[in-house]
N, CA, C and O of each residue as an XYZ file, in Angstrom:
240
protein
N      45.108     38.794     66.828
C      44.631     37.455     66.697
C      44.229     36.839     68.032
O      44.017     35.632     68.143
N      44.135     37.664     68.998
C      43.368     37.146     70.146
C      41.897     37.633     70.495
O      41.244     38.210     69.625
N      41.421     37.429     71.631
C      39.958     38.257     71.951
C      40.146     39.072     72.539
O      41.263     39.143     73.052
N      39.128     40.174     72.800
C      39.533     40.745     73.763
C      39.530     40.121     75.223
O      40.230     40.539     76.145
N      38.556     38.964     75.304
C      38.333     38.207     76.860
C      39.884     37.743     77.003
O      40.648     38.059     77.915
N      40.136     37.002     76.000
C      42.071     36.347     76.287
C      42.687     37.828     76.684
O      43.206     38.002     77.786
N      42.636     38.377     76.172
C      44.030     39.646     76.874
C      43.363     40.383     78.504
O      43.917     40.605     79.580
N      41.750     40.623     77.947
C      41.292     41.147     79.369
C      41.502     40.213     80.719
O      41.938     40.663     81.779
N      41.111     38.818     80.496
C      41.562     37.524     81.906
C      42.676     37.032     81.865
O      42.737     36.098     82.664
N      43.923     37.246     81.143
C      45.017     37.257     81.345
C      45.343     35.667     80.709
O      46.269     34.998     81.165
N      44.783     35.352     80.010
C      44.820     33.943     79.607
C      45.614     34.150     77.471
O      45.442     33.209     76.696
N      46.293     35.338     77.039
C      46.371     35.710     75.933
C      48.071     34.838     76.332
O      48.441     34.025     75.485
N      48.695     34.984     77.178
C      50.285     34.421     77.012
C      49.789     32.516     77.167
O      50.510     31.735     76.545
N      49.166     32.206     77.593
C      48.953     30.797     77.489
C      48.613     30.461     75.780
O      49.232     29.571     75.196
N      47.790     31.110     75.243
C      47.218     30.497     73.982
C      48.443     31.315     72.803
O      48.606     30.931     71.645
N      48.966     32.132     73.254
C      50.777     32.391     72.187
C      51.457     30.979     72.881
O      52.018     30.423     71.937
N      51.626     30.269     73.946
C      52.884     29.597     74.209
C      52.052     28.403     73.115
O      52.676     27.773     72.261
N      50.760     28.278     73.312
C      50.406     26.982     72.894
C      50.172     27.122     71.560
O      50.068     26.037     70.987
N      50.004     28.477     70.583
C      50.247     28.264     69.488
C      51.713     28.253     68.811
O      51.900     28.011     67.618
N      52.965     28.622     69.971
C      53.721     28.727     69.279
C      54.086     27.201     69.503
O      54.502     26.737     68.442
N      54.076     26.435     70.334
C      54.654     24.770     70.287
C      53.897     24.234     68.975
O      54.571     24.216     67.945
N      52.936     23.918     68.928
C      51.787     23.847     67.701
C      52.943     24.601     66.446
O      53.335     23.700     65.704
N      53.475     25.810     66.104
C      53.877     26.070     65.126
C      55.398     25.417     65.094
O      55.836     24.929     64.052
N      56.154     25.445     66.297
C      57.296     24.552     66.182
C      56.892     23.288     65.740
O      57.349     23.249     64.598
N      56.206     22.031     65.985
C      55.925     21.024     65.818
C      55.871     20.574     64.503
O      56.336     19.487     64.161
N      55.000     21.822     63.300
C      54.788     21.633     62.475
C      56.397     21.853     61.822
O      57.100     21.054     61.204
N      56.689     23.465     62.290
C      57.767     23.170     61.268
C      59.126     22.053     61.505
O      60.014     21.705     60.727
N      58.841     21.681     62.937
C      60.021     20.270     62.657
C      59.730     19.342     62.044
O      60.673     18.644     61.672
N      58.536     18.974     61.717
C      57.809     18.186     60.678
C      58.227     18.477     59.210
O      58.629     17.716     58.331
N      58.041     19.616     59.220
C      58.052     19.899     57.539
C      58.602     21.327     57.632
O      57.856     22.206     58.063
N      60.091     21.676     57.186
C      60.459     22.902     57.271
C      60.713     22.997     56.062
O      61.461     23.947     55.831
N      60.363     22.326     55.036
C      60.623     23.077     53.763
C      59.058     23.510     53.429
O      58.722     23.843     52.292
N      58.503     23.485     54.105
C      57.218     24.376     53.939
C      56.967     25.733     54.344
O      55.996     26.399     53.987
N      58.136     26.208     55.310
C      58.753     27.575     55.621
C      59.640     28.126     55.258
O      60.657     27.433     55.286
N      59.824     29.486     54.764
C      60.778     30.487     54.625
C      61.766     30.408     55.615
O      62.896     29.918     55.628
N      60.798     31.254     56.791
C      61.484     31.358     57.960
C      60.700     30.245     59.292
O      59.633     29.650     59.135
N      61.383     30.210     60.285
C      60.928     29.816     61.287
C      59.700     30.412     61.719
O      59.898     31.627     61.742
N      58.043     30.042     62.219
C      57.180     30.447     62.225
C      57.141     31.211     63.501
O      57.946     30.755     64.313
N      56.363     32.375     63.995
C      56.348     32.735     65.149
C      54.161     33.097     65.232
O      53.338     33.164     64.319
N      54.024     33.222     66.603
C      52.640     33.570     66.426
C      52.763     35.038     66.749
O      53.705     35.624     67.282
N      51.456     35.573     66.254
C      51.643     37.077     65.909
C      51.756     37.715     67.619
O      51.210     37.172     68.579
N      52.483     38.804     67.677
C      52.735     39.548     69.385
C      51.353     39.417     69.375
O      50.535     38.938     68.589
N      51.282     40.258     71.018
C      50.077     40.322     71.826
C      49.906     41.502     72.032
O      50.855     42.232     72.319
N      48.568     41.977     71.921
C      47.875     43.358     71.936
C      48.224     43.673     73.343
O      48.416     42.791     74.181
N      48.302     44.915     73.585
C      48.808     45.731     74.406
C      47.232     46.558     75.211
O      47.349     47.086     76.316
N      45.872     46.549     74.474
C      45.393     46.454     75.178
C      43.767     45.779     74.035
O      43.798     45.651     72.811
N      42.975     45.580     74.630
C      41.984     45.224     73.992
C      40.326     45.431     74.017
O      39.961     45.465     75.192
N      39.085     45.595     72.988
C      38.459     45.758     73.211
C      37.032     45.825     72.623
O      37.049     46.120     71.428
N      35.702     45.614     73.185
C      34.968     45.412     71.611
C      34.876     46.732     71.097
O      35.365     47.082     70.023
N      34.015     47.718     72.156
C      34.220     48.694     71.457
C      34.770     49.825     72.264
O      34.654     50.137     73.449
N      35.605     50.502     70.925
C      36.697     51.445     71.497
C      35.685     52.828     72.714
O      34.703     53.508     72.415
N      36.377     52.782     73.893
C      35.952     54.001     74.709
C      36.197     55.334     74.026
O      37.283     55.638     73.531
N      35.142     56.096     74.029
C      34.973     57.417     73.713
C      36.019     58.024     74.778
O      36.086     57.765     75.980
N      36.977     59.077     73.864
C      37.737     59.847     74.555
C      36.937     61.318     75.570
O      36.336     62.310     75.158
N      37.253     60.904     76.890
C      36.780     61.882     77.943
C      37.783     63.345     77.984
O      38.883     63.618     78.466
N      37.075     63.850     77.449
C      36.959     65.537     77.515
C      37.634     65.893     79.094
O      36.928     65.794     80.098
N      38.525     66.153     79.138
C      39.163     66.797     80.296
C      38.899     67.987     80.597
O      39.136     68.978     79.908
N      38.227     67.934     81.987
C      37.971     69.497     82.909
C      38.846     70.185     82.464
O      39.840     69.761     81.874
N      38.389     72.180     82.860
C      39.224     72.696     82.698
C      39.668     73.018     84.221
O      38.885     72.895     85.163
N      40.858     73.395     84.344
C      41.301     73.744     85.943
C      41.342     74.608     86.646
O      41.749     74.449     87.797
């Protein structure tokens, strides 16, 4: 649920802190509208538009 530009410029932990206050807010507002306590989804580990073709390794 991020871009790849948010995870590539390092700006992906700012827009989780600010969706997760945004999801606290709501549910202190209204927690019988939740199961559980809301969390925003983790953060990709890496990201991209399109996936790099795997490079064929020399032989040695």
């Amino acid at each position: 649920m991020h871009t790849p530009a948010s995870v590539h410029f390092g700006t992906a932990e700012q827009i989780q802190a600010q969706r997760q206050a945004t999801l606290s807010r709501a549910y202190a507002a209204h927690p019988e509208r939740f199961t559980r306590r809301p969390r925003p989804p983790k953060l990709p580990e890496v990201a991209w538009i399109n996936q790099p073709a795997a490079q064929p390794q020399p032989a040695p």
